[in-house]
BAFI-3210 file (N, C-alpha, C; in Angstrom, 3 decimals, decimal comma, padded with zeros to 6 digits):
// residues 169
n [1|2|3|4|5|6|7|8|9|10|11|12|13|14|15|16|17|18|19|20|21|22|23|24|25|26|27|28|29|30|31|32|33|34|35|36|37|38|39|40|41|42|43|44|45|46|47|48|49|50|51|52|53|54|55|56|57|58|59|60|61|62|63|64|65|66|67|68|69|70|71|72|73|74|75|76|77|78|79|80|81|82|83|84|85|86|87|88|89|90|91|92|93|94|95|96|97|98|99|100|101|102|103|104|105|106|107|108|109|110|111|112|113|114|115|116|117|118|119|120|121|122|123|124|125|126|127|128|129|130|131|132|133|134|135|136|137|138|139|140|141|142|143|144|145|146|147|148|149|150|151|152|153|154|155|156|157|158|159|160|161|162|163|164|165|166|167|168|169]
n.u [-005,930|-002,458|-000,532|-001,471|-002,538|-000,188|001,570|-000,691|-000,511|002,130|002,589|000,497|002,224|003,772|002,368|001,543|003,860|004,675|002,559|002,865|005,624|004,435|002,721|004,806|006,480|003,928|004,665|006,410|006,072|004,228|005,554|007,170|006,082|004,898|007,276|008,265|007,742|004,310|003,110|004,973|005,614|007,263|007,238|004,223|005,086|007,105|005,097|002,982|004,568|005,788|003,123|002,221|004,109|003,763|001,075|001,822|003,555|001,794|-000,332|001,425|002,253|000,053|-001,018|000,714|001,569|-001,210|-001,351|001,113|001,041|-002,033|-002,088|000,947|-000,840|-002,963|-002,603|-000,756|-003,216|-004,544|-002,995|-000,978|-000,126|001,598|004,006|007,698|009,881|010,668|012,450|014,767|015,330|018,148|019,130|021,704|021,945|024,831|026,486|029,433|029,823|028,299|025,182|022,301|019,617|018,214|016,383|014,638|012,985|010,468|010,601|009,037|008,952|007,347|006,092|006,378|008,282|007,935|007,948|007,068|006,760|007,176|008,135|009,208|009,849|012,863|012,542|009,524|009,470|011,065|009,520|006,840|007,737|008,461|006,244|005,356|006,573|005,773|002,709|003,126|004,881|006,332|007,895|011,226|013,240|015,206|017,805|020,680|023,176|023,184|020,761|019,626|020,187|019,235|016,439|016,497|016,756|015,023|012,248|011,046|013,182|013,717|012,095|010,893|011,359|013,122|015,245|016,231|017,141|019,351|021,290|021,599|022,823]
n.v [002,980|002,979|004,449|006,067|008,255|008,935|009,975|012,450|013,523|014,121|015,868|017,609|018,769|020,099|022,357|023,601|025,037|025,923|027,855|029,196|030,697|032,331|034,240|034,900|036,200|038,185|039,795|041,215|042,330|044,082|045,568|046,663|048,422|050,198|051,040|052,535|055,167|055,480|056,292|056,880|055,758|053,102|052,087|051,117|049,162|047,570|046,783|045,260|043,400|041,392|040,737|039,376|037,362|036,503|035,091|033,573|031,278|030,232|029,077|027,692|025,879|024,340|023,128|021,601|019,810|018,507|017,498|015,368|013,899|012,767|011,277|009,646|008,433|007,824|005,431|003,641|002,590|001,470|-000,075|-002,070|-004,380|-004,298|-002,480|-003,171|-001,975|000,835|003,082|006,034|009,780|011,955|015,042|017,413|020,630|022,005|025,308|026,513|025,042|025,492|023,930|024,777|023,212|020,166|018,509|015,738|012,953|010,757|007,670|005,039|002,629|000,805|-001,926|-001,242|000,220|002,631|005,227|006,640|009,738|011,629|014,423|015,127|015,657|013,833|012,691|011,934|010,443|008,195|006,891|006,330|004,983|003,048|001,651|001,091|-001,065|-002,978|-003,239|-003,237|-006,341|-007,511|-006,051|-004,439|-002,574|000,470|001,975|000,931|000,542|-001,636|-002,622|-000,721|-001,133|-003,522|-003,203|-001,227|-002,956|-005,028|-004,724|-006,804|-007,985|-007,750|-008,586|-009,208|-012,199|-013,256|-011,109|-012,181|-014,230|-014,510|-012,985|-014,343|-016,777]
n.w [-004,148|-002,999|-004,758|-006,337|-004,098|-002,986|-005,392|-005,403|-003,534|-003,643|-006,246|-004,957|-003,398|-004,879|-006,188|-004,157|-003,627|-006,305|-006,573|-003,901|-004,699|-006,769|-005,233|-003,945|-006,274|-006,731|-004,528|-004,570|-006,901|-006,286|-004,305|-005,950|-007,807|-006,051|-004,792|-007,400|-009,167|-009,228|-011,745|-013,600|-016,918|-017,563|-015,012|-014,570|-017,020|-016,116|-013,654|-014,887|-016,605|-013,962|-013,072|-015,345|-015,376|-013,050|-013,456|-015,215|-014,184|-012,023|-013,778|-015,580|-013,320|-012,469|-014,631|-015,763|-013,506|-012,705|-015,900|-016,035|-013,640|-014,337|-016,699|-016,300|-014,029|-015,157|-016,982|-015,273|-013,938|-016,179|-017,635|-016,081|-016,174|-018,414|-017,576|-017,140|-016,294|-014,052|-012,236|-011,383|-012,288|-011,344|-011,412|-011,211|-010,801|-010,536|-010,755|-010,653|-008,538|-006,662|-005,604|-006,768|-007,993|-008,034|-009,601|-009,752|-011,826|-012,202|-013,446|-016,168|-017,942|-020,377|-022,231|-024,956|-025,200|-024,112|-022,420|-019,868|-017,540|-014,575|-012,808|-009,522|-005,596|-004,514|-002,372|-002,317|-004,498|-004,131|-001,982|-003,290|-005,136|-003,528|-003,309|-005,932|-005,751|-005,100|-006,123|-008,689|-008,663|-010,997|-012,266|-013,192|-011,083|-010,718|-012,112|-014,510|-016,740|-018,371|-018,036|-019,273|-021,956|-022,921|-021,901|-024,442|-026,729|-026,201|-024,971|-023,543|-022,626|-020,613|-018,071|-015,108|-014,314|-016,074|-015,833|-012,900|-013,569|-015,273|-013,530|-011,279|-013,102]
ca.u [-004,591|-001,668|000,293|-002,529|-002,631|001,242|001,293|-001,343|000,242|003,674|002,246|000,006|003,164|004,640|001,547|001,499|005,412|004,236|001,560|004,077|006,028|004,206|002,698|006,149|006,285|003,091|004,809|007,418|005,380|003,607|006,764|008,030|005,249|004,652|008,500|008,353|006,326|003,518|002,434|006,523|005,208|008,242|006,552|003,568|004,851|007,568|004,197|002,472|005,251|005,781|001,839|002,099|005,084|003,318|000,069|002,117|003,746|000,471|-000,974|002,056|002,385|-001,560|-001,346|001,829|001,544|-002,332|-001,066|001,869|000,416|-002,925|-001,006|000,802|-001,764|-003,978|-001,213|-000,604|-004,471|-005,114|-002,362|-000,145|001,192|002,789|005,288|008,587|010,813|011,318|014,052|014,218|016,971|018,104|019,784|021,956|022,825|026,020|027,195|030,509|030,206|027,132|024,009|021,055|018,349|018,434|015,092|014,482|011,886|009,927|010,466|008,246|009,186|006,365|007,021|005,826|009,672|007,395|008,697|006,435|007,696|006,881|008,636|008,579|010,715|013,189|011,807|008,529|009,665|011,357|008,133|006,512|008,796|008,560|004,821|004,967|007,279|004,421|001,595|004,113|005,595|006,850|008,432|012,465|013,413|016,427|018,679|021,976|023,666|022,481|018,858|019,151|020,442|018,394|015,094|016,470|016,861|013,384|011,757|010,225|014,267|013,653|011,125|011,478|011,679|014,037|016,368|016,585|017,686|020,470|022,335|021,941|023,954]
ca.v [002,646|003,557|005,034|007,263|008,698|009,411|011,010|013,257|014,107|014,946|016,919|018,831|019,637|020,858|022,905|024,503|025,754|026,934|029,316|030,424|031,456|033,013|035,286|035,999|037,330|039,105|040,406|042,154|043,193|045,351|046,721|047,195|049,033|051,129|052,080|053,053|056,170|054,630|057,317|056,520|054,772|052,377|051,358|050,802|048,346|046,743|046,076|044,063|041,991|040,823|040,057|038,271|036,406|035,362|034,250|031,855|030,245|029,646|028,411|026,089|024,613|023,301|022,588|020,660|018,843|017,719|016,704|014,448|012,898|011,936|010,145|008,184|007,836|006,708|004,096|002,546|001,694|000,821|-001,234|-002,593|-005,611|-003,554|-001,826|-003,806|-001,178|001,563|003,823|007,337|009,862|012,834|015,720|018,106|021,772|022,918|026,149|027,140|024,353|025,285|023,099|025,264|022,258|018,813|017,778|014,152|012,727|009,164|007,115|004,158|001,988|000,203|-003,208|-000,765|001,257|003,588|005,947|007,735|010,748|012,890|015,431|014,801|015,705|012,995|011,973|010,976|009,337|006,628|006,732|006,083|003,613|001,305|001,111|000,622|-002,423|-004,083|-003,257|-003,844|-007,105|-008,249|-005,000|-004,611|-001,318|000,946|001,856|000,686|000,717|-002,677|-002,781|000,294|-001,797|-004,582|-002,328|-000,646|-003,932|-005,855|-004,645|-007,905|-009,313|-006,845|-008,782|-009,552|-013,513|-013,267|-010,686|-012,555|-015,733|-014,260|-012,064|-015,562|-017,485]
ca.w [-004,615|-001,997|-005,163|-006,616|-003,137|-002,740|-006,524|-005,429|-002,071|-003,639|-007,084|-004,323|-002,240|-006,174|-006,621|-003,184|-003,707|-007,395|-005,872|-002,974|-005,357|-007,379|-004,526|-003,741|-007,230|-006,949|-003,684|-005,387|-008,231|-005,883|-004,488|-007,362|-008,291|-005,032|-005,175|-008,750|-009,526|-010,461|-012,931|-014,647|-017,821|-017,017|-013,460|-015,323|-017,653|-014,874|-013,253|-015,645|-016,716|-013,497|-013,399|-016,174|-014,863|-011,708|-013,771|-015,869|-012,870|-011,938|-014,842|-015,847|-012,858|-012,184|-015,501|-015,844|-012,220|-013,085|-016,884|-015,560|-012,666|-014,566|-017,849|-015,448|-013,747|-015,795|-017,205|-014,217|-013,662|-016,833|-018,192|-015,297|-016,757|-019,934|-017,038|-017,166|-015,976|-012,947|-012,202|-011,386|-012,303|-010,364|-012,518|-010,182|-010,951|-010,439|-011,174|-009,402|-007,410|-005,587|-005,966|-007,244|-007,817|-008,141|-010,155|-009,668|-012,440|-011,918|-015,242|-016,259|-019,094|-021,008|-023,170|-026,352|-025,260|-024,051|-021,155|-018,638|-016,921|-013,437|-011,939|-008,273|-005,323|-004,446|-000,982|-003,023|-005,485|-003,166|-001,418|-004,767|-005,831|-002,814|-003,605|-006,567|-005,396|-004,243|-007,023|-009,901|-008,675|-012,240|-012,620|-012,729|-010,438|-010,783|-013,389|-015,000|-018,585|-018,873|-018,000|-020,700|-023,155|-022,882|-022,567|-026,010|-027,603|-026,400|-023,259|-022,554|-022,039|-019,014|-017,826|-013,788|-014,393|-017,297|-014,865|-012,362|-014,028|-015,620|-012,467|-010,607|-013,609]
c.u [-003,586|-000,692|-000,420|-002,399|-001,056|001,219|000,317|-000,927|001,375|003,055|001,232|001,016|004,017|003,699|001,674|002,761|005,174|003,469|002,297|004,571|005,717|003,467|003,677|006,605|005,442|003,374|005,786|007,026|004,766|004,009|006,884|006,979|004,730|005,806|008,860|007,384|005,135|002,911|004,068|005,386|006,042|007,601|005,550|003,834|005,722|005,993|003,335|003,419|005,745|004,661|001,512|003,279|004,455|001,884|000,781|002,737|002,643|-000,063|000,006|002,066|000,967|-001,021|000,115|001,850|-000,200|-001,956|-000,648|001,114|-000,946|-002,577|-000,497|-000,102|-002,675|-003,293|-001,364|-001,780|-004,418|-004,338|-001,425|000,879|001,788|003,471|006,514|009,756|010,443|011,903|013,387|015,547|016,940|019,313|020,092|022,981|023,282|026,717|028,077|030,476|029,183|026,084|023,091|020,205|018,860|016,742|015,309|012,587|011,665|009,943|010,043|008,153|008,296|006,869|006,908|006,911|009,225|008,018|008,026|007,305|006,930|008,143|008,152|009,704|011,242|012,186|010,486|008,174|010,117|010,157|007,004|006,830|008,390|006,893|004,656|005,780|006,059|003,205|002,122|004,998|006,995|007,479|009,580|012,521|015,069|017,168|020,003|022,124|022,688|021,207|018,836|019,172|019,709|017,090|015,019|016,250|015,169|013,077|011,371|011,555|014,214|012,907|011,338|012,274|013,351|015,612|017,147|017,382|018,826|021,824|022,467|022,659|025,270]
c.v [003,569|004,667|006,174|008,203|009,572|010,199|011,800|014,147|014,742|016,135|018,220|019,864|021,068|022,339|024,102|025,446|026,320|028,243|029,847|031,457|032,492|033,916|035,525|037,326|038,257|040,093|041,673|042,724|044,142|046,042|047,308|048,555|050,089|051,742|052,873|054,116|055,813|055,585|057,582|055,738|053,392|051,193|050,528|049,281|047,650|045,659|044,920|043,033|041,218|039,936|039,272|036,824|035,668|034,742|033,258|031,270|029,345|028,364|027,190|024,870|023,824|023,114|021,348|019,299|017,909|016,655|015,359|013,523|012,273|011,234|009,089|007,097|006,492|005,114|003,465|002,028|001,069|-000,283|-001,617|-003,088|-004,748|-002,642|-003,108|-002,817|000,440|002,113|005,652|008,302|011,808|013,649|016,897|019,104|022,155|023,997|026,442|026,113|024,364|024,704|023,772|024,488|020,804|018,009|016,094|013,379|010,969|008,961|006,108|003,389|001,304|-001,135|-002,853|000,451|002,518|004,177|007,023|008,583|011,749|013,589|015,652|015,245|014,306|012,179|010,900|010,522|008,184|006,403|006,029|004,813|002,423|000,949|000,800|-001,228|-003,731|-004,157|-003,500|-005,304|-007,457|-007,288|-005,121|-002,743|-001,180|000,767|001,392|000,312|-000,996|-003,174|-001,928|-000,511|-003,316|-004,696|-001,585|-001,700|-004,482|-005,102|-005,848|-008,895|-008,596|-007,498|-008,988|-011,438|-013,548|-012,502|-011,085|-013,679|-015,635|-013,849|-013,668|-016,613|-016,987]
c.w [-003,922|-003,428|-006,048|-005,553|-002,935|-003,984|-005,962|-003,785|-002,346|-004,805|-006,224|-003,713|-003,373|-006,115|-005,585|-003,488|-004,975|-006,762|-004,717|-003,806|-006,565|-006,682|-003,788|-005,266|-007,328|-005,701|-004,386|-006,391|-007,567|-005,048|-005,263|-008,395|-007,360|-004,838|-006,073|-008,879|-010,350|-011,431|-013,946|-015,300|-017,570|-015,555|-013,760|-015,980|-016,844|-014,384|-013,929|-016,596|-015,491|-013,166|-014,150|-015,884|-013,627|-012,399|-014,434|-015,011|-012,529|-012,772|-015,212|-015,044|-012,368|-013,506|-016,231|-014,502|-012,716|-014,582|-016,817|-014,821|-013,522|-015,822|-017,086|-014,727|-013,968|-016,494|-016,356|-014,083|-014,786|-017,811|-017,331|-015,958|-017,748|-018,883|-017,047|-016,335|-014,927|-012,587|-012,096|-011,358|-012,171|-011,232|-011,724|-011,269|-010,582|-010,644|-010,134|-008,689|-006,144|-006,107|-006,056|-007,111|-008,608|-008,628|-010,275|-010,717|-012,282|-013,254|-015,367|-017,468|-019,102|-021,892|-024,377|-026,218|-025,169|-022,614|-020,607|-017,977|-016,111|-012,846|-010,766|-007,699|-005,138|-003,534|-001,330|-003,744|-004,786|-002,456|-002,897|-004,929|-004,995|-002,729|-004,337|-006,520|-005,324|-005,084|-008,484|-009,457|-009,719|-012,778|-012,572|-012,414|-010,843|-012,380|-013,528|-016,071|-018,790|-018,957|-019,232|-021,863|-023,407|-023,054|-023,846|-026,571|-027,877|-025,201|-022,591|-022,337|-020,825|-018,067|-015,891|-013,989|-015,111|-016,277|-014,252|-012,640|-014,549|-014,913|-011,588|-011,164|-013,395]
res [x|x|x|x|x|x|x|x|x|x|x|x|x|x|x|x|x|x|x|x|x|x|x|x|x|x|x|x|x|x|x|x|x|x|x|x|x|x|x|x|x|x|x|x|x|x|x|x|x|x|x|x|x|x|x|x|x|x|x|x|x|x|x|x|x|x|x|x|x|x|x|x|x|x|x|x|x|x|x|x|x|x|x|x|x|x|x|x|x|x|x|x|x|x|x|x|x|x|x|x|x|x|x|x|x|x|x|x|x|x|x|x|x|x|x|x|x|x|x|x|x|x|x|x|x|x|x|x|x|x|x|x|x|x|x|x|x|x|x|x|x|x|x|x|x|x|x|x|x|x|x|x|x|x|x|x|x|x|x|x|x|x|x|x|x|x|x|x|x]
***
């Protein structure tokens, strides 16, 4: 399945940039700990809260990137037809005016108003998306107030057939 494959290509790329960063933290922890007298009690405990700061990096993100990706996952194999809905929505931090991060999460509406959710970069989520184009046919992609309100009401007025028949009256 081409979209099993892409999920596991982008949550690896997440995983890899978790563990960077967290031996960038363990880089600085052992500055921070070779600048500091290490016989200061202070240095001491500096040191092991950054250690503990770079093991939960760690730990959240295998364990948050494996969680996500295999829920959807498993969703998408095992109940297809109950997707109706698609869309993916990109949440940009601003402070001052400069762009910090721009998390982009994959969302997956169910006909039981159920709503799947990954945290992916953008790039492979549109990558994503246009596969699932093709293994979700009957799916409706993208968001707008009115698909919302239509998936709140029933999901199955979402349906692709039903969509289409209406934007063409």
């Amino acid at each position: 399945m081409l979209v099993n494959d892409l999920l596991a290509k982008a949550t690896k790329k997440q995983l890899r940039n978790a563990v960077f960063i967290s031996l960038l933290v363990w880089a600085v922890t052992l500055l921070l700990y070779f600048a500091l007298n290490r016989h200061d009690p202070w240095g001491n405990t500096v040191f092991l809260i950054f250690v503990l700061i770079a093991i939960a990096l760690v730990s959240t993100a295998v364990w948050h990137s494996q969680s996500s990706k295999s829920e959807l996952l498993q969703f998408l194999e095992q109940h297809p037809k109950d997707v109706v809905w698609v869309y993916y929505h990109k949440m940009e931090h601003l402070p001052f005016g400069l762009r910090i991060s721009a998390p982009c999460t994959l969302i997956v509406g169910d006909k039981e108003k159920g709503l799947h959710r990954i945290q992916l970069p953008e790039e492979n989520i549109v990558e994503i998306m246009n596969a699932l184009r093709q293994y979700l046919p009957f799916a409706v992609f993208g968001f707008s107030r009115y698909k919302e309100q239509l998936y709140r009401s029933s999901p199955s007025l979402l349906s692709k057939e039903k969509h289409d028949e209406e934007h063409e009256a």
